[in-house]
MOPAC internal coordinates of N, CA, C and O (Angstrom, degrees):
PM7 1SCF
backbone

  N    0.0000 0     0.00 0     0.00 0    0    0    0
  C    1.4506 1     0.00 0     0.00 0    1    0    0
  C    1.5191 1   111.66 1     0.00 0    2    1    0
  O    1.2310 1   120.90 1   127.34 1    3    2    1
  N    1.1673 1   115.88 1   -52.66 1    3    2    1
  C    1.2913 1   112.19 1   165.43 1    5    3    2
  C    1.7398 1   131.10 1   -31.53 1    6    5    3
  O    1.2310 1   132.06 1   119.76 1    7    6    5
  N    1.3476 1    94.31 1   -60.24 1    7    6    5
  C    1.6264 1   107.50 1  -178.00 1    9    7    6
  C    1.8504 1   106.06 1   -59.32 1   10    9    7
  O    1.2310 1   119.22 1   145.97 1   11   10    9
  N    1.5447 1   119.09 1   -34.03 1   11   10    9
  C    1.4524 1   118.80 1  -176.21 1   13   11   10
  C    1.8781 1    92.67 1   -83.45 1   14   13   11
  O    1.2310 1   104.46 1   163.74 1   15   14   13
  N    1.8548 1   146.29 1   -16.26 1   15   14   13
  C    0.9608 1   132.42 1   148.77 1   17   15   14
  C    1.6286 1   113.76 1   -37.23 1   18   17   15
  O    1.2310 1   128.08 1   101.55 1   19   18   17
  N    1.1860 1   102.05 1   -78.45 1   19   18   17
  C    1.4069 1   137.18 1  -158.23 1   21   19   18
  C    1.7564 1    90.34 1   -49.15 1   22   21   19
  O    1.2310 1   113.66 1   140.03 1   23   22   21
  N    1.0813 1   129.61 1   -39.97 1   23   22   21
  C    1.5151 1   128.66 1  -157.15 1   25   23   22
  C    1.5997 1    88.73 1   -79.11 1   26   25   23
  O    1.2310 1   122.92 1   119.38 1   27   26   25
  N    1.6892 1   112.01 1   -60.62 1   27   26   25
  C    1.3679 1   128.69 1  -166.75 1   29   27   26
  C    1.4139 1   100.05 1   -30.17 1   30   29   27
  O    1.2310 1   128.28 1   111.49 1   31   30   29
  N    2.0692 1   101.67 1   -68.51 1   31   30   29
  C    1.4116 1   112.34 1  -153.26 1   33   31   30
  C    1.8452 1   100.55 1   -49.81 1   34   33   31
  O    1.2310 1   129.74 1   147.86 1   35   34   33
  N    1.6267 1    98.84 1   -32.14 1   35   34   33
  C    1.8231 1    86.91 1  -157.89 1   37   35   34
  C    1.7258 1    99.56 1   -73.16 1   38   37   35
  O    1.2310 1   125.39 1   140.42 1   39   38   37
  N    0.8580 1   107.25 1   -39.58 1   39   38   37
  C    1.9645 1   108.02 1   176.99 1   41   39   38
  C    1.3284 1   105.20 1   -43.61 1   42   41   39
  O    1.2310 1   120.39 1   133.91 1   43   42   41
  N    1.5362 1   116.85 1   -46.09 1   43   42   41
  C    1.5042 1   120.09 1  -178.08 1   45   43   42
  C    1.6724 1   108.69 1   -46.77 1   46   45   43
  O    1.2310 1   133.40 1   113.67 1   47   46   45
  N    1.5926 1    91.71 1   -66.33 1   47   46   45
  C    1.6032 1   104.67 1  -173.04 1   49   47   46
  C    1.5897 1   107.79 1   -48.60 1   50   49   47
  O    1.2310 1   125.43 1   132.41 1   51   50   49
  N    1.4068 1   107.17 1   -47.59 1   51   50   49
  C    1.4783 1    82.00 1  -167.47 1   53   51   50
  C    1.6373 1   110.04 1  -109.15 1   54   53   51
  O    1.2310 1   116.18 1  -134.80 1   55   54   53
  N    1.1502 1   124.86 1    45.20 1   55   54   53
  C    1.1671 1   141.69 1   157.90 1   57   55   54
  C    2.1306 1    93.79 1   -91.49 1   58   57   55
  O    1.2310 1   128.83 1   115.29 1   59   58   57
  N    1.4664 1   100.60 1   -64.71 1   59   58   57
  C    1.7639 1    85.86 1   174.45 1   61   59   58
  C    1.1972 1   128.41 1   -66.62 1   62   61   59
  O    1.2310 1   113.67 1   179.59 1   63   62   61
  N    1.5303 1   129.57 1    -0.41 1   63   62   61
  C    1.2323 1   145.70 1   165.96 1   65   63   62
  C    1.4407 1   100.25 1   -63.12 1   66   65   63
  O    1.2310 1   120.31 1   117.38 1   67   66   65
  N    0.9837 1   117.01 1   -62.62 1   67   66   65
  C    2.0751 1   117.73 1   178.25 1   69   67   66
  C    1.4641 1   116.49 1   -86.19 1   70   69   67
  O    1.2310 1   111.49 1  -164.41 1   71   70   69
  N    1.3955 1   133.62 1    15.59 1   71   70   69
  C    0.9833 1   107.53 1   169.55 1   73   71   70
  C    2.1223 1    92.96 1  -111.65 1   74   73   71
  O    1.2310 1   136.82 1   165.72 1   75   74   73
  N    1.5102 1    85.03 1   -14.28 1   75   74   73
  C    2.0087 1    92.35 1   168.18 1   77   75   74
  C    1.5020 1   119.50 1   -56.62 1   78   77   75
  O    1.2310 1   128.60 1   139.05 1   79   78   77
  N    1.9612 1   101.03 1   -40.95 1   79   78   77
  C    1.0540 1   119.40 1  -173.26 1   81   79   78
  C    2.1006 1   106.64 1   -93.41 1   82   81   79
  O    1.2310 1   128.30 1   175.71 1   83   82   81
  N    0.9150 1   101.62 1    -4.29 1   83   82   81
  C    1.7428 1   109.04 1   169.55 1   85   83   82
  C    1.8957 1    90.50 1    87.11 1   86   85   83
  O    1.2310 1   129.62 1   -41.38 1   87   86   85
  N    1.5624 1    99.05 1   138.62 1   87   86   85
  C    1.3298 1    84.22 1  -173.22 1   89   87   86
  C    1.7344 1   109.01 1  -119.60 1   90   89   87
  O    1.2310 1   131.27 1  -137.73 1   91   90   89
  N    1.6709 1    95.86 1    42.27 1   91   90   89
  C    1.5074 1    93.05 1  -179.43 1   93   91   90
  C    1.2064 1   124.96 1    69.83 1   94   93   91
  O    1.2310 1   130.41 1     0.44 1   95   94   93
  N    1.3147 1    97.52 1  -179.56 1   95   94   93
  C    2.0453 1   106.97 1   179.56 1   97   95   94
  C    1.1889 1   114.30 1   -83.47 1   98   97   95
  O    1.2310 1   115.16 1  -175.37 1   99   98   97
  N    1.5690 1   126.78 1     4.63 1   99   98   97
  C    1.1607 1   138.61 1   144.20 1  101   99   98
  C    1.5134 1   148.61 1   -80.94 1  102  101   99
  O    1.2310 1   120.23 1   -13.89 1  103  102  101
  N    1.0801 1   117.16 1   166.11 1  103  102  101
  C    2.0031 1    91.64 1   178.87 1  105  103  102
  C    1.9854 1    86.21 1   -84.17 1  106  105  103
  O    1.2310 1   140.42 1     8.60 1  107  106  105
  N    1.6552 1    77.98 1  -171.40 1  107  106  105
  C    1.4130 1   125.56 1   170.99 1  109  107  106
  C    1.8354 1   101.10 1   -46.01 1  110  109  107
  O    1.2310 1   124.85 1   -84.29 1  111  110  109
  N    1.4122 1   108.30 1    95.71 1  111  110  109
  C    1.7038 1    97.84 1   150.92 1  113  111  110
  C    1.3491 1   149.02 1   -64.47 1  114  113  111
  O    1.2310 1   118.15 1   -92.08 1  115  114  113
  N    1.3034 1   121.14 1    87.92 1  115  114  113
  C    1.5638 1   134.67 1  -160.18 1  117  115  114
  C    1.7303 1   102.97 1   -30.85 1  118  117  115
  O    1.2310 1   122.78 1   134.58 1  119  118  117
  N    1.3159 1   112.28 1   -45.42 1  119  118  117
  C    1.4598 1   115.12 1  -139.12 1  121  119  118
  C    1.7567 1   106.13 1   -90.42 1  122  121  119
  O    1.2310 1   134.27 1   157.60 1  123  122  121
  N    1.8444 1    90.02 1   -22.40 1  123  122  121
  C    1.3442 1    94.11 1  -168.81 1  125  123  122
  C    1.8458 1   102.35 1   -98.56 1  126  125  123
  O    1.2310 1   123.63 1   161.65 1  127  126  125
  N    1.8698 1   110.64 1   -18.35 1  127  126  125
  C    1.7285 1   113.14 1   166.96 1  129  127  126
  C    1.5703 1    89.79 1   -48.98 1  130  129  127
  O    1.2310 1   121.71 1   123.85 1  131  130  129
  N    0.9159 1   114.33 1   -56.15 1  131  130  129
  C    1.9119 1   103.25 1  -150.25 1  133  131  130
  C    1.4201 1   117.07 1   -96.10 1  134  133  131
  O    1.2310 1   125.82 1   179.39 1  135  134  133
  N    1.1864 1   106.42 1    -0.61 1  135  134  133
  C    1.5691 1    99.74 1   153.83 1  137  135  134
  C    1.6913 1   123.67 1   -82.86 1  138  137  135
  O    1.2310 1   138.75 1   134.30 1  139  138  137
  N    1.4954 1    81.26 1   -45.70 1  139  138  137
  C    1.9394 1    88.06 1  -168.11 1  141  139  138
  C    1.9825 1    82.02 1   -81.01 1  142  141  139
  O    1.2310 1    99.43 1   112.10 1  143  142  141
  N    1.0759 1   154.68 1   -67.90 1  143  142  141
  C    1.4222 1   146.48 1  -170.44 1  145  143  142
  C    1.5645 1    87.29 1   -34.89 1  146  145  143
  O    1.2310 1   108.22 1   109.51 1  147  146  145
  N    1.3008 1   139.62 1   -70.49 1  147  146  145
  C    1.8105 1   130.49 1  -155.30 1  149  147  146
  C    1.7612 1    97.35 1   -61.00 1  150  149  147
  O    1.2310 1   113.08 1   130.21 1  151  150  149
  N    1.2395 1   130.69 1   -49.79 1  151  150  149
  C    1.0722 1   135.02 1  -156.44 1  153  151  150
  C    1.9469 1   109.79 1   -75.09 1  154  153  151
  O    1.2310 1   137.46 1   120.89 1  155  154  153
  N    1.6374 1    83.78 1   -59.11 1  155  154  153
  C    1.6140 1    81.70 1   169.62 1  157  155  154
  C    1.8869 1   140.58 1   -81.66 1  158  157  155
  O    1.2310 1   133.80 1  -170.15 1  159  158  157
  N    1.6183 1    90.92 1     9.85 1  159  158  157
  C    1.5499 1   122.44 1   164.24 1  161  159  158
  C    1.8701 1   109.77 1   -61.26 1  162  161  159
  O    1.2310 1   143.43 1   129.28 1  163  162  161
  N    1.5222 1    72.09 1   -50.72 1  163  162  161
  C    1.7826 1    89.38 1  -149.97 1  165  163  162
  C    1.8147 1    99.37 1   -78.08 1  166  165  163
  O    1.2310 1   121.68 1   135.22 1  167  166  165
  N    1.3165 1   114.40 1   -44.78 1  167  166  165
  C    1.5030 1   106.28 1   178.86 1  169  167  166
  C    1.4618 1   102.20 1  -102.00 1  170  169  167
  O    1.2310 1   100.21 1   122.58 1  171  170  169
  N    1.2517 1   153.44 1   -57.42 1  171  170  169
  C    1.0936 1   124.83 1   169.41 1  173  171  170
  C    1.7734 1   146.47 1   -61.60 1  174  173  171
  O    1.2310 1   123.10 1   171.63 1  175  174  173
  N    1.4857 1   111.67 1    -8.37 1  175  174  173
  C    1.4308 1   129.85 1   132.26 1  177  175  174
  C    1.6240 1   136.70 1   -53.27 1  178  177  175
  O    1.2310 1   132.57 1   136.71 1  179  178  177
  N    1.5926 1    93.32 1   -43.29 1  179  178  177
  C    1.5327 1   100.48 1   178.44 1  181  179  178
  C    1.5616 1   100.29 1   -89.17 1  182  181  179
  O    1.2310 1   108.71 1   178.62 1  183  182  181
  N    1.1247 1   138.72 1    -1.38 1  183  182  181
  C    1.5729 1   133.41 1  -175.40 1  185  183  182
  C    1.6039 1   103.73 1  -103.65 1  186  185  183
  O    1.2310 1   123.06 1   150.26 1  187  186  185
  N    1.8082 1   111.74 1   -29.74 1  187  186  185
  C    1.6096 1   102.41 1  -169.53 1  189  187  186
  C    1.5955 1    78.95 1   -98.41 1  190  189  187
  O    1.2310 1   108.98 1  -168.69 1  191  190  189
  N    1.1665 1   138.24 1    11.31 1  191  190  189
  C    1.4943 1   107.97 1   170.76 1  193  191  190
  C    1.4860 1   106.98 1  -106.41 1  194  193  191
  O    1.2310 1   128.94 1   157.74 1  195  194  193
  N    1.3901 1   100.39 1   -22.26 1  195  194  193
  C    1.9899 1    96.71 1   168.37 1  197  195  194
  C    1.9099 1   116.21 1   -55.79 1  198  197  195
  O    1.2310 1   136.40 1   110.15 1  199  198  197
  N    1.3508 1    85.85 1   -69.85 1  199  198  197
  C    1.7643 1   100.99 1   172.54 1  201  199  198
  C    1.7334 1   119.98 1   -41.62 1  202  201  199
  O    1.2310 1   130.63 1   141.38 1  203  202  201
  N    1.2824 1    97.10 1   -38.62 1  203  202  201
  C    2.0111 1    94.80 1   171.49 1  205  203  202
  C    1.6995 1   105.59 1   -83.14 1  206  205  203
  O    1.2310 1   112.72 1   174.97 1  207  206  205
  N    1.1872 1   131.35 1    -5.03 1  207  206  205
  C    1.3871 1   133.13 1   163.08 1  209  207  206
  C    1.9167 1    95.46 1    82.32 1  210  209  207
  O    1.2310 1   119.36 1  -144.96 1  211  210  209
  N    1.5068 1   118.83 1    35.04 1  211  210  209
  C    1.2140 1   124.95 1  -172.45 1  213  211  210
  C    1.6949 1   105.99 1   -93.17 1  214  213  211
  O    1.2310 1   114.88 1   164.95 1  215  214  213
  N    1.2279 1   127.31 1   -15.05 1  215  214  213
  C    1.0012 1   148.47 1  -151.37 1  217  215  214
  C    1.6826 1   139.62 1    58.12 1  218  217  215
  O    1.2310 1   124.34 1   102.51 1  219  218  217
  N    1.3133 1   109.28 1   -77.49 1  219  218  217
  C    1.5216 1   141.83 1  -177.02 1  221  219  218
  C    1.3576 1   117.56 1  -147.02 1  222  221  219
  O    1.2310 1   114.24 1  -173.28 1  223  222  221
  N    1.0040 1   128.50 1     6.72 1  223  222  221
  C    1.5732 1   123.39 1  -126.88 1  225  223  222
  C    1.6910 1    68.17 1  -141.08 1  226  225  223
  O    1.2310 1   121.68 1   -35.54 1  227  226  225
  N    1.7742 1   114.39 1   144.46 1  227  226  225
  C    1.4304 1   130.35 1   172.34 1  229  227  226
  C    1.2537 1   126.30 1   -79.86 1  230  229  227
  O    1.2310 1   120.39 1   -75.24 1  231  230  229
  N    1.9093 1   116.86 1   104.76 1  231  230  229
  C    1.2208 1   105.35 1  -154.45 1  233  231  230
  C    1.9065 1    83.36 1  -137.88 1  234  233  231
  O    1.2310 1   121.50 1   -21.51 1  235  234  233
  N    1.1347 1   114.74 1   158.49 1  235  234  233
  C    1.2986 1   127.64 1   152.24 1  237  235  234
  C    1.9106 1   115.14 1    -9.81 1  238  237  235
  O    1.2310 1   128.69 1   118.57 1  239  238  237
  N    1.3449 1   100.86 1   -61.43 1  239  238  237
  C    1.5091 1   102.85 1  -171.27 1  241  239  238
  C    1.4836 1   108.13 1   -64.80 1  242  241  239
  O    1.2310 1   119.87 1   132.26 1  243  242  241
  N    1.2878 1   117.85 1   -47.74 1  243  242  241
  C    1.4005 1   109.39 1  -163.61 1  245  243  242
  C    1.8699 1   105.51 1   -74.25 1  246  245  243
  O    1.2310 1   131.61 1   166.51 1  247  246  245
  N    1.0897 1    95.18 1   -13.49 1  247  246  245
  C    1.9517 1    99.73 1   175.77 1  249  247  246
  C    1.4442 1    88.68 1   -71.69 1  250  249  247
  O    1.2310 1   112.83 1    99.59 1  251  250  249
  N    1.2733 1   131.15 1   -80.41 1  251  250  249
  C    1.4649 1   128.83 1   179.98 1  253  251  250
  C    1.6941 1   101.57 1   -21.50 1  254  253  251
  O    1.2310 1   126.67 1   107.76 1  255  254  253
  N    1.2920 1   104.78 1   -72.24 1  255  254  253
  C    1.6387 1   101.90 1  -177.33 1  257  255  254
  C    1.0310 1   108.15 1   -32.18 1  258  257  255
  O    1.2310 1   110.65 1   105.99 1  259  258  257
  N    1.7804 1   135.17 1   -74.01 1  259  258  257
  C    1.0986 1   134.97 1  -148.01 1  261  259  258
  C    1.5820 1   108.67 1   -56.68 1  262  261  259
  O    1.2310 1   122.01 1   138.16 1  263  262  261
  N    1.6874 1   113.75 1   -41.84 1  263  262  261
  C    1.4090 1    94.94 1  -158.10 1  265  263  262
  C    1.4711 1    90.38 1   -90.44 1  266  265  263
  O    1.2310 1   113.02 1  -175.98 1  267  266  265
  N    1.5600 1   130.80 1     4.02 1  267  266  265
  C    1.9150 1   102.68 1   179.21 1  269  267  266
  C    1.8026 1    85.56 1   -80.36 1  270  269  267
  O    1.2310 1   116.10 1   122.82 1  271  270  269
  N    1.1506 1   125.01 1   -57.18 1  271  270  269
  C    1.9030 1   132.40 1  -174.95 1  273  271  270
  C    1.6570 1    97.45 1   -30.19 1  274  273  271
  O    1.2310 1   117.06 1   150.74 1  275  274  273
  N    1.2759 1   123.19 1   -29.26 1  275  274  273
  C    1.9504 1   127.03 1  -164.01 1  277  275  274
  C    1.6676 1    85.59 1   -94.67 1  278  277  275
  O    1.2310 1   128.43 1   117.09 1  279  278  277
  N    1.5579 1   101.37 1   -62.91 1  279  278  277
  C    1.7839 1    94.50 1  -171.18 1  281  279  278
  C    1.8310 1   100.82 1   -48.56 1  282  281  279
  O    1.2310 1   119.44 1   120.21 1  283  282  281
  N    1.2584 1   118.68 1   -59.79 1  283  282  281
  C    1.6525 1   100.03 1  -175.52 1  285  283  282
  C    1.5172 1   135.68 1   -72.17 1  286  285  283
  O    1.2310 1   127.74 1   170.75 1  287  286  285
  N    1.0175 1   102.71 1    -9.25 1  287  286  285
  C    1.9238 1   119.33 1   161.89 1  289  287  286
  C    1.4567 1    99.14 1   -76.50 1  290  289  287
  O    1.2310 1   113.74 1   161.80 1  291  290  289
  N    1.7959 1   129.44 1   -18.20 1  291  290  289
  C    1.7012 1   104.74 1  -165.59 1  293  291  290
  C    2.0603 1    86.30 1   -94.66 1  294  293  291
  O    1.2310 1   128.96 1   151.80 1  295  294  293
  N    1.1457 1   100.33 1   -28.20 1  295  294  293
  C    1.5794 1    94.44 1  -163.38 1  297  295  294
  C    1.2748 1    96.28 1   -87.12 1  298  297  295
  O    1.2310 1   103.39 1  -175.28 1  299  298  297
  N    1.4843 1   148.14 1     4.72 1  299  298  297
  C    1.4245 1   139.99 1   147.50 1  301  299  298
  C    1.6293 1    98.98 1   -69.85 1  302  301  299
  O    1.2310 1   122.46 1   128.11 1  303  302  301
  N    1.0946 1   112.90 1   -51.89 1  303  302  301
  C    1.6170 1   106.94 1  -166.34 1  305  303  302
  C    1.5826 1   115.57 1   -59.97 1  306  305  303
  O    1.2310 1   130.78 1   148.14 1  307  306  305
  N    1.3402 1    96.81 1   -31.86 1  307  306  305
  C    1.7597 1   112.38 1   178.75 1  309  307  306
  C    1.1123 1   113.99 1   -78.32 1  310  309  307
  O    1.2310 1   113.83 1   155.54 1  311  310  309
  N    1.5232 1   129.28 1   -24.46 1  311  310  309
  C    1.0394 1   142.25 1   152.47 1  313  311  310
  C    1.9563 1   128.07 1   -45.00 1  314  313  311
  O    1.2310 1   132.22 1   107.06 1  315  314  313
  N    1.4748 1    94.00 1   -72.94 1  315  314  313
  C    1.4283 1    99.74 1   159.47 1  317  315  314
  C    1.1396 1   118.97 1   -60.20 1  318  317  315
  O    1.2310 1    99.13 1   119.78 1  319  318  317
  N    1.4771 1   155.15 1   -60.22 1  319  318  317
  C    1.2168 1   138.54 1   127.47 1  321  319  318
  C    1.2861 1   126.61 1    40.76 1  322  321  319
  O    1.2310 1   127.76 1   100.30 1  323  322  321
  N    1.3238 1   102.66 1   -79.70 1  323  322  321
  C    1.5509 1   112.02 1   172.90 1  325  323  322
  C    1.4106 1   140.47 1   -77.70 1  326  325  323
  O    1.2310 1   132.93 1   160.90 1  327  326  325
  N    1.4928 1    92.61 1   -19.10 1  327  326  325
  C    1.3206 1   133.41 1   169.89 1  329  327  326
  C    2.0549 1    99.61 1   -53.85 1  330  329  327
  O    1.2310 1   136.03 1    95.53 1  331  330  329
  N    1.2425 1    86.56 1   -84.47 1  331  330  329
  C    1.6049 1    91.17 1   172.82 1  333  331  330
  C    1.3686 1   132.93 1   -68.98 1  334  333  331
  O    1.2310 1   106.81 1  -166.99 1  335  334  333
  N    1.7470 1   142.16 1    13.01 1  335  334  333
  C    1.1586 1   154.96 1   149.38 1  337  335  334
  C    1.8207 1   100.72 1   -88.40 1  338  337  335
  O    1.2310 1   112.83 1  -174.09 1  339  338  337
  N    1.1992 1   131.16 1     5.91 1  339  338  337
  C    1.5193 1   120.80 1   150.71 1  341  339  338
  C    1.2469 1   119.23 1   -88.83 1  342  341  339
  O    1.2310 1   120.10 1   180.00 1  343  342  341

């Protein structure tokens, strides 16, 4: 149960990561919410919850963390992206 949390929350995050970041003339990309949401959970959650001295433990900051860590994993990916359609 945990691991189907943990997947959810990151799809969440980075589903609001692109609609923060505008998600185009397209919908919501499933594949890329839950990669960049798992990725930018885990280091930008675990970095704003070190720095606020919150620890591990689920607090306000590391949610903030997670979705700026999702917003900057979606605009690297969107980045490369575009990179390779030239």
């Amino acid at each position: 149960m945990l691991i189907i949390g943990l997947i959810l929350f990151g799809m969440l995050v980075g589903a609001a990561a692109q609609l923060i970041l505008g998600k185009g003339s397209r919908g919501i990309d499933w594949s890329m919410a839950i990669v960049a949401g798992l990725v930018g959970s885990f280091v930008g959650g675990l970095l704003a919850s070190l720095i606020a001295g919150d620890g591990l433990e689920l607090r306000p900051s590391g949610i903030i963390g997670s979705i700026v860590g999702a917003i900057i994993v979606t605009l690297v990916w969107r980045a490369i992206g575009s990179r390779s359609k030239r």
